[in-house]
C-alpha positions as MATLAB code, in Angstrom:
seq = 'XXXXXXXXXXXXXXXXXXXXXXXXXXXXXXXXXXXXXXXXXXXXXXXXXXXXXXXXXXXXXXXXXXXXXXXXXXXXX';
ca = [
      37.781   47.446  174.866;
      38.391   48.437  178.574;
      34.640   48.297  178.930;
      34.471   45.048  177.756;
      37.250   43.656  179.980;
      35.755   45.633  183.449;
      32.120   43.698  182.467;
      34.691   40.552  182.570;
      36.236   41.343  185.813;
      33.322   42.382  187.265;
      31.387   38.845  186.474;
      34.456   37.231  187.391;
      34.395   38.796  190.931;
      30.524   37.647  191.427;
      31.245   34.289  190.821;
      34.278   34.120  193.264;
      31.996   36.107  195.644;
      29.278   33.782  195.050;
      30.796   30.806  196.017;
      33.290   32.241  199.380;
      29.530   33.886  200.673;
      28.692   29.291  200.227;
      31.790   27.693  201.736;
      31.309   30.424  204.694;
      27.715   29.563  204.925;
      28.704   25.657  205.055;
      28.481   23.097  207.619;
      28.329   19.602  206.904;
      29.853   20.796  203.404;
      33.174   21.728  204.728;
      33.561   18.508  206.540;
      32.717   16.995  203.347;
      35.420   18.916  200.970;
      37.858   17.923  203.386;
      36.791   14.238  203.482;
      37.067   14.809  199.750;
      40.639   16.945  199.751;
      41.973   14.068  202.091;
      41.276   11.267  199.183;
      42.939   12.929  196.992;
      45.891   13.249  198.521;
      45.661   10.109  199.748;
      45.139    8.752  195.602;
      47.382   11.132  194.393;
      50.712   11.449  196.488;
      50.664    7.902  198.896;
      49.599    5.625  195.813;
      52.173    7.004  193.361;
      54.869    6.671  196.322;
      53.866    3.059  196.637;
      52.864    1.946  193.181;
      55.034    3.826  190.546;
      58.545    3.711  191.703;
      61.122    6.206  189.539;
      62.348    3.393  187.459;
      64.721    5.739  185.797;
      66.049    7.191  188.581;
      66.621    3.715  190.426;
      68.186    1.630  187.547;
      70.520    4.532  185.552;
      73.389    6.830  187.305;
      73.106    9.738  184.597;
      70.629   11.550  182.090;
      72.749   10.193  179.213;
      71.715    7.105  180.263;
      68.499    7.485  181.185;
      67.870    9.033  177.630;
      69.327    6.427  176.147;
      67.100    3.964  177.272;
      64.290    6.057  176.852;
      64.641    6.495  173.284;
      65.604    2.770  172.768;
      61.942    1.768  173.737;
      60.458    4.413  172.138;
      62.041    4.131  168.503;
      61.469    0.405  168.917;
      57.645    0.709  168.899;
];
């Protein structure tokens, strides 16, 4: 069994190596990942803060409520 799991590590390890001996050798590739990185965030974080509002949070004071309401539309469906 240990065998087994060292074999598992061990081709683990090559692919991680494999790919930090890549991003080291990049140039125009790290420039792109960041590009890339940079949309993300930018899609991710900025877009939810400016298109999905916490509704719950916004338009109930406490949990109770917010469950409430929650359930309400959800056992009405």
């Amino acid at each position: 069994m240990f065998k087994k799991e060292r074999e598992v590590f061990q081709l683990m390890q090559k692919i991680f190596l494999f790919y930090v001996e890549g991003f080291k050798n990049m140039k125009l590739g790290k420039r792109l990942w960041m590009l890339i990185l940079i949309k993300l965030f930018v899609l991710l974080v900025v877009m939810k803060w400016l298109f999905f509002p916490n509704f719950l949070a916004t338009n109930f004071e406490t949990d109770a409520q917010r469950a409430d309401y929650v359930l309400e539309h959800l056992s009405n469906k």
